[in-house]
Phi, psi and omega in degrees: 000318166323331223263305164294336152332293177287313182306309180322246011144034159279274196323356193268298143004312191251359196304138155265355185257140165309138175239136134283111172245192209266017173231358166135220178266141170227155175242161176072243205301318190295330182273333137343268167315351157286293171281024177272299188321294179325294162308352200251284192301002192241323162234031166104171171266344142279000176255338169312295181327338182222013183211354176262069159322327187278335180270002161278328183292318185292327201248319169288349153266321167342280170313310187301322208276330153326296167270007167267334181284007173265327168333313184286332159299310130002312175290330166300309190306309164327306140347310189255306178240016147104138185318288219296338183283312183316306207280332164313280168327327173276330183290340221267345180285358193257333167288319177281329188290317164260022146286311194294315148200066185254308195249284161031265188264355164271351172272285197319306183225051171052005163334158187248128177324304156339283178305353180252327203277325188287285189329290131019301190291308189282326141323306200246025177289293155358279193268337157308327210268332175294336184269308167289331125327318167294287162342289204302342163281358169296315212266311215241023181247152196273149183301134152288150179264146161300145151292125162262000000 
């Protein structure tokens, strides 16, 4: 669990804007938590989820930057061990991700639907669009003739 922990709390980790608090400027995880606490006292913790723009934005390119290196990893697999291991693999993230947050995080941490329909959309927006290429170059690439 530790472990899923750290993966989560990668963008919290990574944050780049400078935060002020009551012990001074602070950075990264810390400045993360700081403007989380800030949205949370000022709309709630459920109204944060939805007016504390820099931190949706900050976790939806997280996520996106995310999910193109699992593309890209995908694509390799694809490479190696053929589109049907691929399209496995992509069903099986795409069944965690959206475990992860349809079910998970609205339980664990009180998530808002809204915020599992975004999240959700900036995963796997990626890898529909990557599938719909591999498609569409399938589908539009010219046909071998059999040798008779």
């Amino acid at each position: 669990m530790k472990g899923l922990n750290f993966l989560e709390r990668i963008p919290d980790y990574l944050y780049l804007f400078p935060e002020h608090s009551e012990k001074g400027t602070v950075f990264f995880s810390a400045a993360y938590d700081a403007k989380l606490a800030l949205c949370q006292a000022q709309w709630g913790i459920e109204g944060a989820q939805l007016y504390c723009i820099k931190l949706i934005l900050w976790r939806a390119l997280s996520h996106f930057l995310g999910a193109v290196g699992a593309v890209i990893l995908i694509h390799k697999f694809r490479r190696r061990a053929g589109a049907r291991g691929a399209l496995a693999l992509s069903a099986i993230f795409t069944a965690y991700i959206v475990f992860q947050e349809f079910i998970a995080q609205p339980r664990e941490l009180n998530q808002i639907f809204f915020k599992s329909v975004f999240d959700s959309t900036t995963w796997l927006f990626p890898l529909m669009s990557y599938w719909s290429i591999v498609l569409y170059r399938k589908l539009t690439s010219p046909r071998r003739q059999a040798k008779t």
